[in-house]
C-alpha positions as CSV (number, residue, x, y, z in Angstrom):
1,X,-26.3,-1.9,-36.4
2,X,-24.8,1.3,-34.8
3,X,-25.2,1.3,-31.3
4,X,-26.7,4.4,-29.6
5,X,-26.9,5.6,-26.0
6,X,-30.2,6.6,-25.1
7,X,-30.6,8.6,-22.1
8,X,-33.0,7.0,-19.4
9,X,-36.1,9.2,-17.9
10,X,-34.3,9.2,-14.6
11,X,-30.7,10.0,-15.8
12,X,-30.1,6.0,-14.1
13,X,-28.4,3.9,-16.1
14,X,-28.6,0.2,-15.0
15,X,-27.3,-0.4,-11.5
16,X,-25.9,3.1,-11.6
17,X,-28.5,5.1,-9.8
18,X,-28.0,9.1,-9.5
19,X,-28.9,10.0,-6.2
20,X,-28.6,13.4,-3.7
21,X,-26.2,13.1,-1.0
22,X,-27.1,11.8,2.3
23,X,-27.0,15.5,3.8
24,X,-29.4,16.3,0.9
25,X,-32.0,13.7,1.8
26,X,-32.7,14.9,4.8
27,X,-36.0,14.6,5.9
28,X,-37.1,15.9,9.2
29,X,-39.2,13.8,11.5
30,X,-38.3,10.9,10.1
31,X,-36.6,8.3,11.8
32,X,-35.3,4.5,11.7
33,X,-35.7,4.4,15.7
34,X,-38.6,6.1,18.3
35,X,-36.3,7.6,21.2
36,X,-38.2,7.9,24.7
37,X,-38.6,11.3,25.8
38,X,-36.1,12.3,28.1
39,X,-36.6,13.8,31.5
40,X,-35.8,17.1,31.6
41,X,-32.6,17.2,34.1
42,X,-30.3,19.9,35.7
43,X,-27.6,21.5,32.4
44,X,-24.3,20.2,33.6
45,X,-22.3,20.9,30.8
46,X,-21.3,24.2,32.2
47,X,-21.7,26.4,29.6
48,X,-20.7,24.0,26.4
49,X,-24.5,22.3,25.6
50,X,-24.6,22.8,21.4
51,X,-26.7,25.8,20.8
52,X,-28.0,24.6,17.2
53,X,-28.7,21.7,15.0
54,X,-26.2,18.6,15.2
55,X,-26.1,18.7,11.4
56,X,-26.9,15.0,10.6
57,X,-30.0,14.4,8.6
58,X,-33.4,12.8,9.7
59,X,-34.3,9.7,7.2
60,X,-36.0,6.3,7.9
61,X,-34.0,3.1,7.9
62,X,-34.6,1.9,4.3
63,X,-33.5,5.5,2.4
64,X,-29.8,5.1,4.5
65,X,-30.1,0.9,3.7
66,X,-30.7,2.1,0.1
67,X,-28.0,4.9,0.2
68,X,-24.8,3.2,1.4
69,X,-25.9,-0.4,-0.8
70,X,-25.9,1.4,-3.8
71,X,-22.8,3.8,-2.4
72,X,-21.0,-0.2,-2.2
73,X,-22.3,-0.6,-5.9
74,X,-20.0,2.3,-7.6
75,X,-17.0,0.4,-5.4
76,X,-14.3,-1.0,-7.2
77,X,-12.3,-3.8,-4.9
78,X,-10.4,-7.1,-5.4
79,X,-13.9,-8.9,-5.4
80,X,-14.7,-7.4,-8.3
81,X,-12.1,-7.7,-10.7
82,X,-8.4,-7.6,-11.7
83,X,-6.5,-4.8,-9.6
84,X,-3.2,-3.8,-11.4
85,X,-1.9,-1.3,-9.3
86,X,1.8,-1.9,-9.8
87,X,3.9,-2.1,-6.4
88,X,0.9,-1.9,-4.7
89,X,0.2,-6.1,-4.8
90,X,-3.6,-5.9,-4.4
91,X,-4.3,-9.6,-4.6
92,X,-7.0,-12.1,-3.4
93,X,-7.8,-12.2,-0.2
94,X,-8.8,-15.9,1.2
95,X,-12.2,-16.0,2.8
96,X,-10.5,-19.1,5.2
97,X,-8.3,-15.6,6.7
98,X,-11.3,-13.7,7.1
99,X,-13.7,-16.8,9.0
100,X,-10.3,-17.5,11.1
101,X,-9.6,-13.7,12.3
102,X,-13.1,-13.3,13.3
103,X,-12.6,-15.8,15.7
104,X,-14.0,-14.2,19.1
105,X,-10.3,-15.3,21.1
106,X,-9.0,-13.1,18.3
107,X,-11.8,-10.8,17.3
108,X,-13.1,-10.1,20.9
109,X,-10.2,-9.2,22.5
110,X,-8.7,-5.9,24.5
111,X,-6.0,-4.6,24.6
112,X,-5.8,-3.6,27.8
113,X,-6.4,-7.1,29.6
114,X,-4.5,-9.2,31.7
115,X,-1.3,-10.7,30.0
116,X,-2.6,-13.8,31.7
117,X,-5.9,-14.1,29.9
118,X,-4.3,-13.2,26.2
119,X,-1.7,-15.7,25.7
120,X,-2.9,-17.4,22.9
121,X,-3.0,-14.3,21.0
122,X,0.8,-13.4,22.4
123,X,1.4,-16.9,21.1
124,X,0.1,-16.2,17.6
125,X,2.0,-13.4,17.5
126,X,5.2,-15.2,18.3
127,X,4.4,-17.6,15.5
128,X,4.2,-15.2,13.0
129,X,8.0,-13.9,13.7
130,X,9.2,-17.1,13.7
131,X,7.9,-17.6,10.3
132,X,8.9,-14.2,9.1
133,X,12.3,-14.5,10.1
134,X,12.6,-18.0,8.4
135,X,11.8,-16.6,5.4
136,X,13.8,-13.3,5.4
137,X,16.7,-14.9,7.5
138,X,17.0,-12.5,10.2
139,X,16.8,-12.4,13.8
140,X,14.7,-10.3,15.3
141,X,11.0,-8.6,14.3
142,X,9.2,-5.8,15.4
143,X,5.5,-6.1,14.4
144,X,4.5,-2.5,15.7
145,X,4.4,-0.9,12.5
146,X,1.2,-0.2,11.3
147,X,1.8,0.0,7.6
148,X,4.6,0.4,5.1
149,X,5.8,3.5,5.0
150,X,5.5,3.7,9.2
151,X,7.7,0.1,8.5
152,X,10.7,2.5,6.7
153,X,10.3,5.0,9.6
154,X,10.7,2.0,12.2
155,X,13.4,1.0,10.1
156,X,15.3,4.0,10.0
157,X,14.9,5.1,13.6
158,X,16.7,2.2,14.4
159,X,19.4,3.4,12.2
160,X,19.4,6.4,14.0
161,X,19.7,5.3,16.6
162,X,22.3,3.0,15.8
163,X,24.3,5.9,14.9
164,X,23.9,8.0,18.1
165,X,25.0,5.1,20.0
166,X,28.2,4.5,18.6
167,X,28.4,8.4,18.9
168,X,28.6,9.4,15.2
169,X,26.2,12.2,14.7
170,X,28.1,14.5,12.7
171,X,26.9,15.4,9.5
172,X,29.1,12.7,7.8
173,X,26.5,10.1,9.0
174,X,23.5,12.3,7.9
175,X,23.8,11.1,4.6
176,X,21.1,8.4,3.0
177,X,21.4,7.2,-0.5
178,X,18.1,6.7,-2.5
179,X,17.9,5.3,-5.6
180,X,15.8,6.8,-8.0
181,X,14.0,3.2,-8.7
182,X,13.3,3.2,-5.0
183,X,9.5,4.0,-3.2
184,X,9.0,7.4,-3.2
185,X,8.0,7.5,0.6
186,X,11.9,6.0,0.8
187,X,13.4,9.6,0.6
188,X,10.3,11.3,2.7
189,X,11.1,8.9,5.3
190,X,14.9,9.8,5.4
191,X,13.9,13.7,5.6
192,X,11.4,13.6,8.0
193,X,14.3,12.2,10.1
194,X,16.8,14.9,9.9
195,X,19.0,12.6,7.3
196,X,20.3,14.5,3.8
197,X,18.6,12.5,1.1
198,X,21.2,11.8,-1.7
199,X,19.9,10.5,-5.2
200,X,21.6,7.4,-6.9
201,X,20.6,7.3,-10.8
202,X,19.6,4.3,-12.5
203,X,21.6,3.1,-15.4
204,X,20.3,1.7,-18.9
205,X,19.2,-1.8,-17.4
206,X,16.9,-0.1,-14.2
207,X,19.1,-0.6,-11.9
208,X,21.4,1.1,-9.5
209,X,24.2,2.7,-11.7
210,X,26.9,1.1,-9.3
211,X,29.7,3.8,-10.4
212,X,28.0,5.9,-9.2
213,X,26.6,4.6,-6.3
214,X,30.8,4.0,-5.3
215,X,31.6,7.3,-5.9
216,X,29.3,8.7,-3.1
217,X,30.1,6.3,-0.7
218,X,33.4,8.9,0.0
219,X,33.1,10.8,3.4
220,X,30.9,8.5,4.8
221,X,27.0,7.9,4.9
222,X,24.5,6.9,7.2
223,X,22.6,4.3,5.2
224,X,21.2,3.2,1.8
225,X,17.4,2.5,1.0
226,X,17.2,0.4,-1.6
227,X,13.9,-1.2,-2.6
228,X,14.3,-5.2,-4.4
229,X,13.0,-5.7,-6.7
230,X,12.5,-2.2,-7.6
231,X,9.9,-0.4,-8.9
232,X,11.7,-0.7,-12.4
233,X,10.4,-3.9,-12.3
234,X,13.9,-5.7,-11.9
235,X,16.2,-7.3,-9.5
236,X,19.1,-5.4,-8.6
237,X,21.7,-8.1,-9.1
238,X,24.3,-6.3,-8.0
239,X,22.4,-6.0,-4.2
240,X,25.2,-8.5,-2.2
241,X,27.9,-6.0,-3.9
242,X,25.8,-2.8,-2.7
243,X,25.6,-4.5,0.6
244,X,29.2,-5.1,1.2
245,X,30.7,-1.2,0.3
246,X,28.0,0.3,2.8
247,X,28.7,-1.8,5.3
248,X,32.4,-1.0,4.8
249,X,32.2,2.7,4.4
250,X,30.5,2.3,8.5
251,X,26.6,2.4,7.1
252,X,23.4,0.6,7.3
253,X,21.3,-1.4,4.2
254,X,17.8,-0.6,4.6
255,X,15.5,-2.5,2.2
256,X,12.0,-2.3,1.1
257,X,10.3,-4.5,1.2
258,X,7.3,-3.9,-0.2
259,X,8.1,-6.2,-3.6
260,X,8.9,-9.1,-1.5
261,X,6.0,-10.8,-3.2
262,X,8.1,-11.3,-6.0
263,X,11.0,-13.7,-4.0
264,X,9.4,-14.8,-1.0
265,X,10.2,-18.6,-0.3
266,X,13.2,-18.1,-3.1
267,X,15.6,-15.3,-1.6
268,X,16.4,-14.4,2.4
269,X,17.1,-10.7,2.4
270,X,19.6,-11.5,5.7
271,X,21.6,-13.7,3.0
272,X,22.2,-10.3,0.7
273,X,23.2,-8.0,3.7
274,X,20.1,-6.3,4.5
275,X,19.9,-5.0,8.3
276,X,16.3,-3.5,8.0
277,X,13.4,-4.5,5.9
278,X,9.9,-4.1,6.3
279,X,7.0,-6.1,5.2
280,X,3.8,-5.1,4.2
281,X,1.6,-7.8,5.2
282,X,-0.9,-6.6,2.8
283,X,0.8,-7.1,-0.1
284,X,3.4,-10.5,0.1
285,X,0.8,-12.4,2.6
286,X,-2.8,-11.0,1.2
287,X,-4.6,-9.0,4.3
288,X,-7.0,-6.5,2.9
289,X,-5.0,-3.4,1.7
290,X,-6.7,0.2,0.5
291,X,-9.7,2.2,1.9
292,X,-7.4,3.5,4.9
293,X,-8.3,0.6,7.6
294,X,-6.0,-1.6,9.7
295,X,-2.6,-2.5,8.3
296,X,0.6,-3.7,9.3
297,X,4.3,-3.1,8.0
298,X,6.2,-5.9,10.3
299,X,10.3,-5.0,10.5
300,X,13.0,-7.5,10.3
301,X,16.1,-6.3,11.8
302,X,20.0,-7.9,11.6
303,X,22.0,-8.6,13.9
304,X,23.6,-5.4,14.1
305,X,20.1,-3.4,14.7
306,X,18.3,-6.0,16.7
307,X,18.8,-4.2,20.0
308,X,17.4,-1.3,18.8
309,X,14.1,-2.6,18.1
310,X,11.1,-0.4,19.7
311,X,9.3,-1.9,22.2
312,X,7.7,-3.8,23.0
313,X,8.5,-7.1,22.7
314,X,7.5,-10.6,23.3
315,X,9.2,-12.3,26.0
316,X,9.0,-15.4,27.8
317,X,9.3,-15.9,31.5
318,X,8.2,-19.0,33.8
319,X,6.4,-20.8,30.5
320,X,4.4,-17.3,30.5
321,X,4.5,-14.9,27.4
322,X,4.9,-10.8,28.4
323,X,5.3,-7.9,26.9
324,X,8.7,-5.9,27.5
325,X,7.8,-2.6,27.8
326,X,11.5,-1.1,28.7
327,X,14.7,-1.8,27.2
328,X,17.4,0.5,27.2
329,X,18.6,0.5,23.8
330,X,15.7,0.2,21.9
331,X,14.5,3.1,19.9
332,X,11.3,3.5,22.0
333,X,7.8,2.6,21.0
334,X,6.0,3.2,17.3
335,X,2.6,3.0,18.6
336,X,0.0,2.3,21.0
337,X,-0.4,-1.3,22.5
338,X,1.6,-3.7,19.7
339,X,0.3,-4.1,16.6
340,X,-2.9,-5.1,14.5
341,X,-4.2,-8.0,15.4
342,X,-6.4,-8.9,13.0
343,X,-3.7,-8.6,10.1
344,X,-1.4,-10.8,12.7
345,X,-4.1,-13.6,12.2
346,X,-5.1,-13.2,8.7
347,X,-1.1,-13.3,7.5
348,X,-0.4,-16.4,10.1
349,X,-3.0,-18.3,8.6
350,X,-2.0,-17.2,4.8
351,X,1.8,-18.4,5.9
352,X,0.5,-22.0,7.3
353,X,-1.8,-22.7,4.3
354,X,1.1,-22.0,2.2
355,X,4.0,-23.7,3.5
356,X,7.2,-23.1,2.2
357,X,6.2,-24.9,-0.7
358,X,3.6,-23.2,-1.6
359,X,4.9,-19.7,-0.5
360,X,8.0,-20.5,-3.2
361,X,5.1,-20.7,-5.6
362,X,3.4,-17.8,-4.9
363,X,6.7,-15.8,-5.9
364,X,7.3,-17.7,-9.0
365,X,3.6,-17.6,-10.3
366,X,3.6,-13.7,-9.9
367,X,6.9,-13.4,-11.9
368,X,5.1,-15.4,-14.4
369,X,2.1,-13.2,-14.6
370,X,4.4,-10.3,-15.2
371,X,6.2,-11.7,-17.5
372,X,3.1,-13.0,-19.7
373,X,1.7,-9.8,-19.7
374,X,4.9,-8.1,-21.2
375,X,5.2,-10.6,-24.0
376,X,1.2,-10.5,-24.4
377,X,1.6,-6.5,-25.1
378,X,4.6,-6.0,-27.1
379,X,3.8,-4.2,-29.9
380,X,0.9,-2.1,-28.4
381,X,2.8,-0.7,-25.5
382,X,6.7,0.0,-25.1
383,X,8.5,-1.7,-22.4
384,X,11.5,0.5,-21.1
385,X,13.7,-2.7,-19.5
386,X,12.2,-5.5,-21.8
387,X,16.0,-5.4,-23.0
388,X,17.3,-6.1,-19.5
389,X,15.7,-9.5,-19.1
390,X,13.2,-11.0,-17.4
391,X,10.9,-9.1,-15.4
392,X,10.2,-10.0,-11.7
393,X,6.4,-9.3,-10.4
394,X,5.6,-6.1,-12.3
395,X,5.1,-5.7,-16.3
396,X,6.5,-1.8,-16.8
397,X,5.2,0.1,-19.8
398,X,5.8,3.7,-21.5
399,X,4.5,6.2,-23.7
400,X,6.7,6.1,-26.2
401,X,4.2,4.3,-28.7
402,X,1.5,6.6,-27.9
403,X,2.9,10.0,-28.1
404,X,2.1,10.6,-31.9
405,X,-1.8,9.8,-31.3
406,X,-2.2,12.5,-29.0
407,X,-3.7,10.2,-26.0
408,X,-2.0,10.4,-23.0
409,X,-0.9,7.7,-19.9
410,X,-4.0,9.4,-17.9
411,X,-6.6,9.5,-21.2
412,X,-5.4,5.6,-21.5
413,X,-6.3,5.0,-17.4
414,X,-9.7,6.9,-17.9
415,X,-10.5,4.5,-20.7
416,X,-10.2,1.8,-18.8
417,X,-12.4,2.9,-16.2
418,X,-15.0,2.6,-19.0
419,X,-13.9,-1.4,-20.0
420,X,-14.1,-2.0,-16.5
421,X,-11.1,-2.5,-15.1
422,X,-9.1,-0.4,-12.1
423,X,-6.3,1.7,-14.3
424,X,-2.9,0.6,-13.3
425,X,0.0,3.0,-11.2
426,X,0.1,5.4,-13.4
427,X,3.4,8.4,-14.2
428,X,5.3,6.4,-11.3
429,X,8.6,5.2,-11.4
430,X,9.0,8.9,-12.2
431,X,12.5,8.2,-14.3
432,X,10.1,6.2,-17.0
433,X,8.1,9.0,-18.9
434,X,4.4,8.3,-19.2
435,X,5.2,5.0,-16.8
436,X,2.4,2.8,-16.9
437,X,3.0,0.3,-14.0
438,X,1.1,-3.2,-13.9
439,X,1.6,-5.7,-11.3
440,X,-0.9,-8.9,-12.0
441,X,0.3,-10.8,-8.6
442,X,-0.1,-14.6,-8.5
443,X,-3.9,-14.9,-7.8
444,X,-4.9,-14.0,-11.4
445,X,-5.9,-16.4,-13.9
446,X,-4.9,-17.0,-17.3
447,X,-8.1,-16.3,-18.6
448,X,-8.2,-12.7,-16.3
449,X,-5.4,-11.9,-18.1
450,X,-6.0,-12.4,-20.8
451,X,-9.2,-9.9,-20.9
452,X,-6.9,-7.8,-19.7
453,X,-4.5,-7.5,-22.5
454,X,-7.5,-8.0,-24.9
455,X,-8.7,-4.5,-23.5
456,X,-5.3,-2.9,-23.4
457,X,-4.1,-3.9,-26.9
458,X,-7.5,-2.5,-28.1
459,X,-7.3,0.8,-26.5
460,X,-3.8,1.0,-27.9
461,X,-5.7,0.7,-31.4
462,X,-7.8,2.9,-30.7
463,X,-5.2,5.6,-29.5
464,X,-3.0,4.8,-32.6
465,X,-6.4,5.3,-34.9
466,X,-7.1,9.0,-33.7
467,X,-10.0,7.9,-31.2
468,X,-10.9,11.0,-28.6
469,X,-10.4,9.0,-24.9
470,X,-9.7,12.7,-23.1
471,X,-13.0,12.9,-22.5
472,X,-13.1,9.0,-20.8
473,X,-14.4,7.7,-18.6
474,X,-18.3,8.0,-20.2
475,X,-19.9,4.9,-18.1
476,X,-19.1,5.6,-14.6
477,X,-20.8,7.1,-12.4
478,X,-18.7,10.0,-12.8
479,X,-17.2,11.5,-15.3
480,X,-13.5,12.6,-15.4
481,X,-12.7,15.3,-13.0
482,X,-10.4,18.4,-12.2
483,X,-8.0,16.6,-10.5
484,X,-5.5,19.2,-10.2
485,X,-8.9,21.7,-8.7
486,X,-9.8,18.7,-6.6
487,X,-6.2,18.2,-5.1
488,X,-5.7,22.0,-4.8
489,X,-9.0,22.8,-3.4
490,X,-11.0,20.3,-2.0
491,X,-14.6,20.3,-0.7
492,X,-14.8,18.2,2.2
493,X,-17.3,18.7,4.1
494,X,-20.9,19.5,2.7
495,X,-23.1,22.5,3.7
496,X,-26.3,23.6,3.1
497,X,-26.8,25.5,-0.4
498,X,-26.0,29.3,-0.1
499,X,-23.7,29.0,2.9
500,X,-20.8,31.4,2.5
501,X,-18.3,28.5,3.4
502,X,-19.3,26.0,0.8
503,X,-16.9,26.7,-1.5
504,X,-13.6,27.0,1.1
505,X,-11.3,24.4,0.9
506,X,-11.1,21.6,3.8
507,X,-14.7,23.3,5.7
């Protein structure tokens, strides 16, 4: 029997209800809530009360109950399903971190109270840098950073600083080396801090090409950033040997740390020479990640960086913990106050569940994930570095077996919008052409995966039997868009119809 898509009365499908914006549902008069009428009073404002409409719309409590449930329904989380984004780690987060951050001597806290009055949370957060620098090996953390890529700018501040104190700010120690494997927001961080970013190439295994990396060590350098794994999908073995000629042509080892996922509880980045890494608590110890909320990017810092740590710090002083708010060589402070705290308690709680134990699982059942996926897809999709050995926590794919079918990385994405399933990190590492990037993480089953590469090995079929996917996806709520119109020019903010400024970007 041929199956054919009938189109409903109401152009809903299922679940999937079409609906106006909230802006278009306005309905005047109508409310969720009476308001009192207000005395008429003396204009104070001198001159700034709002001469027309707020612009909000007027609806009653069910339509706006209605409109952001079924807004939740087109969502796409890690409750709902596999989430492959490679290097991004999106993994389970445990409901026991959730009950035990919404504790009210965690949850209900300020940030401006007494000292006095907050010392268990101080505590907690002393806790949690003792465990991160057991299992990274190094002395000293700063948990100011709010996320990754603010981690690599803490990180590299400190190098600067570093640098300026021994007097050396010459252009000779301006100089970062990047790796092309490494984060892209590795050589943005560099710039955006006055350094000269200097590309390292990769050789045929993924990792650093090491002659060349030698070869610009001459005349000096600042630092290197070098992400391990990297987003090849590899270990750069080669990372204690790295360490050693920066540290002897007078520069700093950054790392990023954002696959640490992939060897926590089996390798202590202070062992390999590292003096800066951050950690994104998201992705190693599972606090929610995505949708733009609270994060945390934790640094750990080596002996030769620790005094240049921002502020502040945790100190203790007659049995009482404190905040250092001054310190003369420390780079200064990242942010306001010190930290997330809620990410401080959900990762503290993930960490003591764990153990060390467990934690040395974690690492060793997402290598295994990767790794089953890149045996469970050979033959329907290329892998780049399958000849370089084992893969660490990410399964990296190509093009290459696509290109004569017409169907693209992006039309293969779009598809799998349609089997439902989040498309992977797509086009990124840039040096792998069509890169299709796939990390599983640990908290996948076998079973999830294998749907997974069910769906994938049939889409390759598909692609290599001359099916149209450039028009995918056809069963979302939206079909595929502009993207390059939407990047270029984007609406984002709504106006009534016919108004002149509808159609400007950004108004």
């Amino acid at each position: 029997m041929t199956d054919v898509f009938h189109d409903t009365i109401s152009g809903d499908r299922g679940l999937h209800i079409e609906e106006p914006l909230i802006f278009e549902q306005d309905s005047p008069g109508a409310l969720g809530v009476d308001w009192p009428q207000v005395e008429a009073r003396p204009d104070r404002l001198g001159g700034l009360a709002r001469e027309g409409a707020i612009g909000l719309p007027s609806l009653a409590e069910p339509t706006v109950v209605r409109h952001y449930t079924r807004l939740s329904q087109k969502n796409y989380g890690i409750d709902t399903g596999l989430f492959p984004l490679g290097s991004c780690t999106m993994k389970h987060n445990p409901r026991l971190n959730e009950r035990l951050a919404r504790l009210p001597g965690f949850a209900d806290i300020h940030p401006l109270q007494p000292e006095s009055s907050v010392q268990g949370a101080l505590r907690l957060c002393r806790e949690l840098q003792r465990w991160l620098m057991a299992l990274t090996g190094m002395p000293c953390v700063a948990l100011t950073p709010g996320a990754g890529a603010h981690g690599e700018l803490c990180g590299m501040m400190a190098i600067r600083t570093a640098l300026d104190a021994r007097g050396e700010e010459s252009a000779a120690r301006r100089r970062v080396l990047v790796p092309d494997s490494a984060h892209g927001t590795n050589p943005a961080t560099a710039a955006a801090l006055g350094f000269q970013v200097v590309s390292i190439p990769e050789d045929a295994r993924g990792r650093v090409d090491l002659a060349r990396f030698e070869a610009l060590l001459e005349g000096g350098i600042a630092a290197v950033m070098l992400t391990n794994p990297n987003t090849c999908g590899v270990f750069e073995n080669d990372i204690r040997r790295i360490a050693d000629a920066v540290h002897e042509a007078g520069g700093y080892f950054y790392c990023d740390g954002a696959n640490f996922n992939a060897i926590v509880g089996r390798v202590r980045p202070g062992d390999l020479g590292i003096d800066a890494m951050h950690i994104n608590l998201h992705k190693t110890f599972s606090t929610p990640h995505g949708g733009g909320g609270p994060g945390a990017g934790p640094v750990v810092f080596s002996e030769a960086l620790a005094a240049y740590a921002p502020v502040p710090r945790i100190v203790e002083e007659d049995g009482l913990l404190r905040l250092e708010e001054i310190n003369g060589a420390a780079l200064g402070r990242m942010k306001a106050f010190h930290g997330q705290m809620g990410m401080f308690v959900r990762a503290l709680a993930y960490l003591m569940s764990h153990g060390s134990d467990g934690l040395r699982q974690v690492s060793g059942d997402a290598v295994l994930n990767a790794n089953y996926l890149l045996r469970r897809l050979e033959g329907a999709f290329s892998a780049p570095f399958a000849h370089a050995g084992p893969a660490m926590h990410e399964a990296l794919f190509d093009d290459r077996l696509l290109r004569d079918s017409g169907v693209t990385t992006l039309d293969i994405a779009k598809a799998m919008i349609d089997e439902g399933l989040h498309p992977m990190t797509v086009y990124f590492p840039l040096v792998v052409h069509g890169a299709m990037l796939v990390e599983p993480t640990e908290t996948e089953t076998r079973a999830s995966l294998d749907r997974f590469t069910a769906i994938m090995r049939g889409l390759a079929k598909r692609a290599k039997a001359g099916a149209a996917l450039s028009e995918a996806p056809h069963h979302a709520p939206r079909r595929r868009l502009d993207e390059t119109r939407a990047a270029r020019r984007p609406v984002l903010r709504w106006q009534p119809p016919g108004d002149a400024k509808r159609d400007v970007p950004g108004v």
